[in-house]
N, C-alpha and C positions, 0 to 999 in steps of 0.2 A: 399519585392519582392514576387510574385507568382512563386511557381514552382508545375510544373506539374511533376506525378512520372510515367513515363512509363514502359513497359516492356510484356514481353509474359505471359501469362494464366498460371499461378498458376506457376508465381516464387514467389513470397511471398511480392508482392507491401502493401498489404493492413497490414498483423502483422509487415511488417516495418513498418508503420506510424503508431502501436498503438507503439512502441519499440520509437517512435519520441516523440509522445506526453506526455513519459516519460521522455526524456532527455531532451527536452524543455516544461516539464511541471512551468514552471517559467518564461516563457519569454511569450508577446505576440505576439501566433499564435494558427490559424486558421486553421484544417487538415478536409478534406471534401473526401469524397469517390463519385464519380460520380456516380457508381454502388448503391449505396444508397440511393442517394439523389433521382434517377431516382423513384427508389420504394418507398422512403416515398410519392412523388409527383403523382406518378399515383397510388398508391396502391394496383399495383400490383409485383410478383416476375420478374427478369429480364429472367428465365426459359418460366414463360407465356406468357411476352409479345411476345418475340419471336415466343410461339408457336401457338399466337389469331393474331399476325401482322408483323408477318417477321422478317429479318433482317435489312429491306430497314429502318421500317420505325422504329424501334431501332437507327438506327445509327444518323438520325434525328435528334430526339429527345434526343439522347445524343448531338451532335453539339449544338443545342439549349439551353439545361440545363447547358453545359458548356459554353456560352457566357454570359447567363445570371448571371451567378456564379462570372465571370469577375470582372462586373459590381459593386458587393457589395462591400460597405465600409470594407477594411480590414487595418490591417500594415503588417503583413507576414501572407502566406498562401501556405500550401501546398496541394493540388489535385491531386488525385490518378485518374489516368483516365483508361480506357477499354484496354484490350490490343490489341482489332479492331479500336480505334479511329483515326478517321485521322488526322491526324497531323500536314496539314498543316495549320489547323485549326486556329493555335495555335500562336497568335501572337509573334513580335519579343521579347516585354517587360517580356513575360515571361521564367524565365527558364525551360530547359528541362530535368531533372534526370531519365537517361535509367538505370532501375534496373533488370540485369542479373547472372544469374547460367551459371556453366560453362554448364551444363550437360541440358541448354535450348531446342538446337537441337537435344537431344536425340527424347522428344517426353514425351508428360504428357498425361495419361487417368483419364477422371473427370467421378467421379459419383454422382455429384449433381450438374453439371451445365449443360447448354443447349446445346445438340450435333447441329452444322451446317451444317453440311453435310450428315444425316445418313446415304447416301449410300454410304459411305466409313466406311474402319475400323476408331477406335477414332484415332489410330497412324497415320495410311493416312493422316485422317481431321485437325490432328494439325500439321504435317511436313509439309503441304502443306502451309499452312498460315503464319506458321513462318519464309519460306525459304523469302518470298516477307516482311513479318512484319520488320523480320531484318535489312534488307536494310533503310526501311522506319527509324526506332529505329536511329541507325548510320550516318543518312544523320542529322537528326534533332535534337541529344543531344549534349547538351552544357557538361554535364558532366555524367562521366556513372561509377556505382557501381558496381562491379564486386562482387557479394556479397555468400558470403562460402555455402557447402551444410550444412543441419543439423540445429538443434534448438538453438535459443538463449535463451530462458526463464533459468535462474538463470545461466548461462555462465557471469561469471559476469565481466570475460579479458574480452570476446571476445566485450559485450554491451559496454566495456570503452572504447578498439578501436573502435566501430561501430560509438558511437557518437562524440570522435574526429574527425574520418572521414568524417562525413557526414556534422557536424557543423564547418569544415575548421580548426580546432581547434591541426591538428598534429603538433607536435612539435618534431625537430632534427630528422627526418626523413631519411637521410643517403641515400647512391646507390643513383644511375645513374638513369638519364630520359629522354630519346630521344621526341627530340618536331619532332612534325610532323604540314605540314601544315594546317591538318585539323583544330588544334587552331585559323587558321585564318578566318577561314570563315565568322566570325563576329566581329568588337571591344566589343560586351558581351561578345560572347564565349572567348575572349582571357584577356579579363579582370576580367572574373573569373576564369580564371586556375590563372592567379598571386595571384587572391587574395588566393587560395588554396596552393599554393607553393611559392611565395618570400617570402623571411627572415621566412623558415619552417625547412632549415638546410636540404635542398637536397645537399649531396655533390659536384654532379656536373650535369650540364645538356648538352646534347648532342644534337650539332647540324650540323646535315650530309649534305652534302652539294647536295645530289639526293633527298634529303625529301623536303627540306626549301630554298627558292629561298635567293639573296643575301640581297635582299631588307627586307624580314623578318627575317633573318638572324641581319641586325642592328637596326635592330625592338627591337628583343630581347633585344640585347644588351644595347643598351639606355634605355629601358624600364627596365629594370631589373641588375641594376648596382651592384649590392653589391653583387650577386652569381657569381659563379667558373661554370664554362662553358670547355670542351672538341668539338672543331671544329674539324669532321671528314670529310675526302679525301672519296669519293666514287665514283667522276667523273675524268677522266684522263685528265689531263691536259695537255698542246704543250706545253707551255710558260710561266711556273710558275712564272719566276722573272719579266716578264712582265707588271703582274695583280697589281698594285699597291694600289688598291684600297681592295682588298685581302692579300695582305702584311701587310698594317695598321692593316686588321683586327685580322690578327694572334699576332701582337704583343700585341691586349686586351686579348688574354682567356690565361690561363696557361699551357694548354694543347692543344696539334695537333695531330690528329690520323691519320698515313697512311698506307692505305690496302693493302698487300704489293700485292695483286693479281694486282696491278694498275700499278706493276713495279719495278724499284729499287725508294729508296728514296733518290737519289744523290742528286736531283734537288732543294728538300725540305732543305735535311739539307744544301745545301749551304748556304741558308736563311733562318732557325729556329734553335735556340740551341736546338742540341741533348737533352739536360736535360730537354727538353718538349714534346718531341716527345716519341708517343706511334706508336709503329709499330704493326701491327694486319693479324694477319694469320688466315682466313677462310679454306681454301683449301688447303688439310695434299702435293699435291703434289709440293706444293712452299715449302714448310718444310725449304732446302737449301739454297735458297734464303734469308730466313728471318732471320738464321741463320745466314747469313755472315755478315748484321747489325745489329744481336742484341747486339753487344759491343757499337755501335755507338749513342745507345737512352737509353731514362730512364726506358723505360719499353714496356712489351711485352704481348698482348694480343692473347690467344690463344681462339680462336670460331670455332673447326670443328664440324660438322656433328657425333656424338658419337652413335654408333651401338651397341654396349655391354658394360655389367657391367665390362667386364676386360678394355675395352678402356677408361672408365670412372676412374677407377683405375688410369690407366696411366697417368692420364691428372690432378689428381688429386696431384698423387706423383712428378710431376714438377712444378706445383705450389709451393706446400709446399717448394721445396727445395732452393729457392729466394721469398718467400711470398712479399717480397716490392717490388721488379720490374718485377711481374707476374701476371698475370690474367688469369683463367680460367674459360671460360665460353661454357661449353657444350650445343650444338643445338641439338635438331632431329627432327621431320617429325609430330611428336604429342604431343610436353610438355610434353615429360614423365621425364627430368631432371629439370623441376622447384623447387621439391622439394631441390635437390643440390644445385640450385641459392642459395634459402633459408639458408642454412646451412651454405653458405661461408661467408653470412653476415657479414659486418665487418671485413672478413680476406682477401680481396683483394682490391686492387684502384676502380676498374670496376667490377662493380654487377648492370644490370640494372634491375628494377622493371616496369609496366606498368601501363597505364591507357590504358581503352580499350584493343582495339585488342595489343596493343604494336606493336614493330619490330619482336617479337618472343614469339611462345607461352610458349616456356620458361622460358620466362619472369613471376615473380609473379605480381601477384594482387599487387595494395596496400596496401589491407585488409590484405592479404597472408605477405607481406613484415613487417608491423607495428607489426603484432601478432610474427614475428619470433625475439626470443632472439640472441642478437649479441656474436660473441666468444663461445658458446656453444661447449663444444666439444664432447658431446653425441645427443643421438635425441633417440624419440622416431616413430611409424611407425606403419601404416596397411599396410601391406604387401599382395594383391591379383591382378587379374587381371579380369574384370577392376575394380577401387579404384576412378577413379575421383567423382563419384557418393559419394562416403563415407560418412557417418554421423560422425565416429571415431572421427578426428582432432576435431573436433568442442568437441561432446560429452565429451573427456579427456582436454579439452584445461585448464580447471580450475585446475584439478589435476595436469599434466604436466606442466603449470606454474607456481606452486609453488614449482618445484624443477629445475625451470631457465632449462626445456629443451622443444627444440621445437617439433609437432606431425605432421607428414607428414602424407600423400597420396602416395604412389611407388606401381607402376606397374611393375610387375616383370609375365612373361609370363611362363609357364609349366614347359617349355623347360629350363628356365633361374632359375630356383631355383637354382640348385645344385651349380652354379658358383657364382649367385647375392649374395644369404644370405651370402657368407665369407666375399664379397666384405665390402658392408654395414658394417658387425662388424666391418671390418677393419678401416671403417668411424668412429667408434661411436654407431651406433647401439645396444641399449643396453633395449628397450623395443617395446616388438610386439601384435600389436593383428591381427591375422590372416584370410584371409577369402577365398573364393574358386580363385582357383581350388589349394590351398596350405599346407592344415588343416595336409593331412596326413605327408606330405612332415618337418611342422614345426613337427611334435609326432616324426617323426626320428632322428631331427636336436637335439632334446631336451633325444633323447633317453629313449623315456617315456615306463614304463615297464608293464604299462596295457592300454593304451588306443592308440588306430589307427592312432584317428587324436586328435590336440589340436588346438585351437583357442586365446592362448594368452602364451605367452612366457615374460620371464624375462632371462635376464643374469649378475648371479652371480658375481659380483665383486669381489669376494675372488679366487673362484675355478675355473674364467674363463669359468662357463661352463652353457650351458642353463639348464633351467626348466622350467615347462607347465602345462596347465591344460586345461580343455575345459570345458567353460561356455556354451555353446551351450544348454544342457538340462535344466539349472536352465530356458533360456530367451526362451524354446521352452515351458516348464510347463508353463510357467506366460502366455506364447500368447495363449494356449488352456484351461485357468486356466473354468472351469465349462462343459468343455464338459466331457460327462458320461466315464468313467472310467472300469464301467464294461464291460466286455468281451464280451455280446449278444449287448449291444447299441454299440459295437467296429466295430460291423458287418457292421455297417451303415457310417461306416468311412472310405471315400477313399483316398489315399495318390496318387498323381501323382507328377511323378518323383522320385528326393534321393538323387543321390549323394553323396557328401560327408559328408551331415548329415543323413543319409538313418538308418545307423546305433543307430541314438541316435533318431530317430522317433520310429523306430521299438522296442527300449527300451521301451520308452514313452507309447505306441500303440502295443499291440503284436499281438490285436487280429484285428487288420483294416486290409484292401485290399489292396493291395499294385499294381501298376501301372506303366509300362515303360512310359515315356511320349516319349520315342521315337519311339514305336512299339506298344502303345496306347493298347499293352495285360499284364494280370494279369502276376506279377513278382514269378517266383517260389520259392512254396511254398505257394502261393494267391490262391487260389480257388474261383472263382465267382459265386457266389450262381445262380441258375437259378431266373433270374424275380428281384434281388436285385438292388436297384441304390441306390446313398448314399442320406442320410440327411445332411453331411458334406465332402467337399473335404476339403483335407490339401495341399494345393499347393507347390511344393518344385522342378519344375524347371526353367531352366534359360529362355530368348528372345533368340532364334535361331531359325535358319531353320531348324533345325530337331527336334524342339519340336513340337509334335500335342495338338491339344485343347482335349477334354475328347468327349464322342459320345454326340452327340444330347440329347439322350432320357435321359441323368441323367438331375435332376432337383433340387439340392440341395439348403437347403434353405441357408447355410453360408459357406463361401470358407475363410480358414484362410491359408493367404500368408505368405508365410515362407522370401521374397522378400519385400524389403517397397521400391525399387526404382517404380519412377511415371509410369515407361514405361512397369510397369510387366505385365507378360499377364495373371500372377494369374488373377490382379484388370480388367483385358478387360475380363477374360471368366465370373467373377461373373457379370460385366457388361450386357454381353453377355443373361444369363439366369436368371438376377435378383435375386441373391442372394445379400443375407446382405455378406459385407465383411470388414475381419480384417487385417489389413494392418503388415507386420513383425517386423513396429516400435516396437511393445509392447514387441518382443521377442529380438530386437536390445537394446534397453535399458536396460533389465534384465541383456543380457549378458555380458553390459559395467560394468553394478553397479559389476557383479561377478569379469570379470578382474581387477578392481582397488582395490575392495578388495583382490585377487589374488596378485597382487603387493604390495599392505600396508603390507600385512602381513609378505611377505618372506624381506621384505628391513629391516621391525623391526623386523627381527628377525637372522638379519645378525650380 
């Protein structure tokens, strides 16, 4: 089979398919980059053609290059194609793998590929394409890789789930999976979700009866006989004992879900053993109601709407206290409790995972679900806000699973330190690496007796009690490692912005300029030389509306971003003025290697 690997501009399609051509370097296949192919064929860059023939006539001759691609003799083939391709290009025989980052519609700024728009900012030019691309991506994959931020190269968990996943290859896979109809849009599209999930040891799959019509509904079920199924109530019913043809169907799956927002469940258990029935509370103000038959079923799922870490709390100390005939699954408005889905793994009935968009975002990945250890009763965590961006998980996933615990992502807001971090311990929480706006917040929690802020925490197992340190200098020396050091080349050195690493630049650098990026004047104690502009900016603030860009008239040759997310506006101003620029990866990875050694060291020596 041919599959085509779609997805937006610089989510990482193409070092997936050298990451392929590793895991199936044994099998015969065939992995072709359209973007390549284009240019070994006309011989020139995909930046040129654009900029000696358009877009119109790019797109062309991509459609063309990919038909004729079709055509060759293959047995398997995978095709990386543009993330402007049209799509509906793309016949039925082949399939369509939409590979996405959560963090896509943030917005990516490219400094070596070809701008489309230039009178827009690069952020404009790619939100604007992606809002329509997405759509496009959604209507037309058969299957979609929800795929982690951060590096895989020697992650060598993370590449073993990557290539079970991708080669259908999970086994005992666990948690819930809500089918939706979109499976049905084709007999491919739905005949490759079975081949990826029957007999893969999904505990149970969910089928709601507002998603999946009745007809697909016994679709399923004949089609896929040997799996355990939960049929949920989402539509209200007049005449339940009526539906007879509804009634058979309940007596197939082992489980009945009713929402009790739908009503009482008199009507139900007249007709289903209670000892199958799952009662489900969305909406905290039916609470009473759901109450008065929870003696009547076998279990009870709890899904409201969770606002704070102490509600989280709550919801969590109720489960625990019946784990066999409770479920708790907290919602909110932005997945900020998927990491808790994670964690429950294994200790509830109902824990769903997703493909795609899912019912909730929630919902994990199945990348996110396969990597997390079941029964785990500690975790580890970056702790800032925002975190969905992270490299963290990924980066420690090798360290951290070699001591069977799993590394979230958790958003925890300004405001929410002082109540979140007890909460978390009280989970489990027992290792941190830290990042804004929380650095100083963790130096209090840890009680650290020289330094402000720390970036990476441990807690002691003997004396209950944290400790810290902060790698932040060792990973900012490596990202600056050869610019001049002395004090008259320091002159030449501007720093814009600070924050909460302000302090360990100003260590670093004592004698550079120092820059509000809010108020775009010299920070006191700066003095700006008459007629100076820098040879270097050190970039060190955040994407907000109250950050300014630097004036016009500097013109530095290299901007080293303290920032390695794609949307930084460090990477738009060097953009902007053509400087060489160094992305904060270099300084991100120094300061992981320092945390794990921070952590090896104090556990050996407990």
């Amino acid at each position: 089979m041919i599959t085509a690997v779609v997805g937006h501009r610089g989510t990482g399609k193409t070092e997936l398919m050298k990451r392929l051509q590793v895991y199936l370097r044994d099998a015969a296949v065939d992995f072709v980059d359209l973007d390549e192919l284009i240019e070994e064929k006309i011989g020139k860059t995909i930046p040129e053609l654009f900029m000696e023939h358009g877009e119109t006539y790019f797109r062309e001759l991509e459609r063309q290059l990919f038909l004729e691609t079709l055509q060759k003799p293959h047995t398997e083939m995978y095709l990386v194609l543009g993330a402007g391709f049209d799509l509906t290009v793309i016949p039925d025989s082949v399939r369509v793998l939409w590979v996405r980052r959560q963090t896509d519609l943030d917005g990516r700024i490219f400094l070596n590929r070809p701008r489309l728009n230039p009178e827009m900012s690069p952020l404009e030019e790619y939100q604007k394409r992606a809002a329509a691309r997405e759509d496009s991506y959604r209507a037309h994959a058969d299957e979609v890789y929800l795929m982690p931020e951060g590096l895989f190269e020697n992650r060598h968990h993370a590449m073993a789930v990557e290539k079970a996943l991708l080669t259908h290859d999970l086994q005992d896979i666990s948690g819930c999976l809500t089918l939706t109809s979109e499976l049905f849009k084709s007999e491919k599209r739905w005949n490759l979700f079975k081949d990826r999930f029957a007999k893969k040891g999904v505990s149970l799959f969910e089928l709601r009866d507002d998603l999946l019509s009745f007809e697909q509904i016994q679709k399923v079920l004949t089609e896929m006989p040997e799996e355990k199924f939960v049929y949920s109530f989402r539509i209200a019913r007049e005449n339940l004992e009526a539906e007879t043809a509804l009634l058979e169907l309940l007596q197939k799956v082992p489980w009945v879900d009713w929402a009790i927002e739908l009503g009482s469940p008199e009507s139900l258990l007249a007709l289903v053993p209670g000892t199958k029935v799952i009662l489900s509370l969305h909406e905290e103000k039916l609470k009473d109601m759901w109450q008065v038959f929870s003696r009547q079923v076998a279990h009870l799922k709890f899904a409201p709407l969770v606002e704070s870490y102490g509600d989280l709390l709550e919801g969590h100390q109720w489960q625990q206290q019946d784990a066999a005939r409770r479920s708790f699954l907290p919602r909110s408005r932005t997945g900020r409790w998927e990491w808790y889905r994670r964690f429950q793994k294994g200790k509830q009935l109902l824990n769903f995972w997703r493909e795609g968009d899912g019912t909730s975002g929630d919902q994990p990945s199945l990348w996110g679900w396969a990597m997390t250890s079941a029964q785990s009763s500690s975790f580890a965590a970056v702790l800032g806000d925002p975190v969905a961006h992270s490299y963290t998980p990924m980066e420690h996933s090798d360290f951290f699973y070699k001591k069977n615990l799993p590394v979230f992502a958790i958003a925890i807001s300004r405001e929410e330190w002082g109540k979140a971090f007890p909460v978390l311990e009280t989970l489990g929480l027992s290792y941190a690496a830290v990042t804004s706006p929380h650095k100083e917040n963790a130096a209090k929690s840890c009680q650290h007796q020289t330094l402000s802020a720390v970036n990476t925490l441990f807690l002691n197992p003997k004396t209950k009690r944290w400790v810290g340190t902060s790698t932040d200098d060792q990973g900012f020396m490596e990202l600056i490692e050869g610019v001049g050091m002395l004090a008259p080349l320091q002159k030449e050195i501007f720093v814009w912005g600070g924050g909460g690493v302000l302090e360990m630049v100003e260590k670093a650098l004592p004698h550079a300029t120092y820059f509000s990026s809010r108020s775009g004047r010299p920070r006191e104690g700066s003095e700006l030389s008459e007629g100076v502009t820098p040879k270097i900016v050190i970039w060190a603030a955040p994407r907000s509306p109250e950050t300014m860009l630097p004036p016009a008239s500097w013109n530095p040759a290299m901007v080293f971003d303290l920032n390695y997310k794609e949307d930084s506006m460090g990477r738009e101003y060097a953009q902007r003025c053509g400087a060489n620029y160094q992305s904060g990866l270099v300084m991100f990875t120094a300061q992981a290697q320092g945390q794990r050694a921070f952590w090896r060291e104090f556990k050996e020596n407990l």
